[in-house]
C-alpha positions as CSV (number, residue, x, y, z in Angstrom):
1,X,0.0,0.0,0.0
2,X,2.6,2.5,0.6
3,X,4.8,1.7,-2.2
4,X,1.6,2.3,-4.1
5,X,0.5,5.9,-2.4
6,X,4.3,7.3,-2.0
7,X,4.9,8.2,-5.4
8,X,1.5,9.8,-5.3
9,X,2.1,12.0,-2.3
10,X,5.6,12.9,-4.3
11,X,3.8,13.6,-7.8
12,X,1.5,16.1,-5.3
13,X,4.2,17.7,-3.7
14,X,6.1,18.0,-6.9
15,X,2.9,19.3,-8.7
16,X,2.6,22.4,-6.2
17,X,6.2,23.5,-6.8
18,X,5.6,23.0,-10.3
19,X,2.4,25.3,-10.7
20,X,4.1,27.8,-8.7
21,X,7.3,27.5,-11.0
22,X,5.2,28.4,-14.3
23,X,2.6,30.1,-13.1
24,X,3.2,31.8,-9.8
25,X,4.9,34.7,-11.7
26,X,1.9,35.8,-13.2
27,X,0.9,38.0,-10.5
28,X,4.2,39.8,-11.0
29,X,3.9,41.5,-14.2
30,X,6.1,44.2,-13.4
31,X,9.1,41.9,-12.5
32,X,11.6,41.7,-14.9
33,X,12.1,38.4,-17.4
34,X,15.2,37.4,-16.8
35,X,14.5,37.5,-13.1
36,X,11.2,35.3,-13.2
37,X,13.2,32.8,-15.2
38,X,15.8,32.5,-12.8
39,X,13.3,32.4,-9.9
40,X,11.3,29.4,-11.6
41,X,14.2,27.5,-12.5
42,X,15.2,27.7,-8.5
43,X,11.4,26.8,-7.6
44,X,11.5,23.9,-10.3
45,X,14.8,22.0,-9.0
46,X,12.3,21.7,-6.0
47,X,9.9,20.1,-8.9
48,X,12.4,17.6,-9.6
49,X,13.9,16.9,-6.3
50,X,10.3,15.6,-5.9
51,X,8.8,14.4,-9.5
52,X,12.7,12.1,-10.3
53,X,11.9,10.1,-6.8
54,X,8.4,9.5,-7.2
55,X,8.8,8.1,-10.7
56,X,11.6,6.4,-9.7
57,X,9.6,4.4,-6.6
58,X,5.8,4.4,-8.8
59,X,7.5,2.6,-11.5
60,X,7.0,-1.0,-11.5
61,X,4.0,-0.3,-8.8
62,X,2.5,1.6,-12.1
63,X,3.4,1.1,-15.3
64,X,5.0,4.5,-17.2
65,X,1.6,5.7,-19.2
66,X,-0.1,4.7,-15.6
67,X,2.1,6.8,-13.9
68,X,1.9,9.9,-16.5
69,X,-1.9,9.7,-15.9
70,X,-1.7,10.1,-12.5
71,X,0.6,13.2,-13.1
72,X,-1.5,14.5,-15.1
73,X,-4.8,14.3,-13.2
74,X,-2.8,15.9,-10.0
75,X,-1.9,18.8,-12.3
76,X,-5.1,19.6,-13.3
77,X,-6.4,19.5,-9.3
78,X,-3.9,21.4,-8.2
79,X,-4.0,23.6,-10.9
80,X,-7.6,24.2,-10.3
81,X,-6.7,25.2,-6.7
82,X,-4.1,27.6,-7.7
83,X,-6.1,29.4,-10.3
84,X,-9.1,30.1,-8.3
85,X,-7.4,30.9,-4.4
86,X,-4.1,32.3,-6.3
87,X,-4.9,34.0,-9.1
88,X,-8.2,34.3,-8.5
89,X,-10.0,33.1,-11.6
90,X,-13.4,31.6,-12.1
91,X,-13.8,27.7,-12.4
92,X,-16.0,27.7,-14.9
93,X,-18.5,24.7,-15.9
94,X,-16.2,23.6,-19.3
95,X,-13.3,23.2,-17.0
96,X,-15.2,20.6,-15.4
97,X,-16.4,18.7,-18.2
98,X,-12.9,18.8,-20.0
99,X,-11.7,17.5,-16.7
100,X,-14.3,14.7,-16.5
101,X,-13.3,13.6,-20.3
102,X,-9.8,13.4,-18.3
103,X,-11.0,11.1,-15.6
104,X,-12.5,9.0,-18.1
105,X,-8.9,8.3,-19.6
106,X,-7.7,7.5,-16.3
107,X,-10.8,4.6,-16.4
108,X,-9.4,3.3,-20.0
109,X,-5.8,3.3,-19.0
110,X,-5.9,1.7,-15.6
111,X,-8.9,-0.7,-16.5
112,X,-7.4,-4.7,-17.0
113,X,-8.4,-4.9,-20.4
């Protein structure tokens, strides 16, 4: 069970220092390029220090397009959370059916065929 959750909690945790990494600047307009860039490449080393561990331990618990998936789906969750309590947009209701199309992938590649 925990060699099955732990790259999970890792793909989460990596997820978070990834949205901030591309997006987090956004609210920062006025800050110079060069300076974001610099600034996300130190937030995404985080990303990795995370994402390269979790991959390494999910794989053989998951296979690689298993794994990917669950990436995926985290990304859009916590992407969702960052866009409405960070940059404060609107979920709207198209998000949510793109995202169930999503989850129905997830069905398809985890399902035993």
């Amino acid at each position: 069970m925990i060699r099955a959750v732990a790259p999970i909690v890792l793909l989460l945790i990596s997820n978070i220092f990834m949205t901030f990494a591309w997006y987090g600047h956004l609210k920062f307009k006025s800050t110079a390029l060069w300076l974001v860039i610099l600034i996300s490449w130190g937030i995404a080393l985080f990303e990795y220090c995370f994402q390269v561990p979790a991959n390494r331990m999910g794989y053989g618990v998951y296979n690689a397009a298993q794994l990917k998936t669950i990436q995926e789906v985290i990304t859009l969750l916590v992407f969702s959370f960052f866009s409405v309590f960070y940059l404060k947009e609107q979920f709207k209701w198209n998000y949510l059916v793109g995202f169930c199309f999503i989850i129905l992938a997830v069905f398809f590649i985890f399902k035993k065929w």
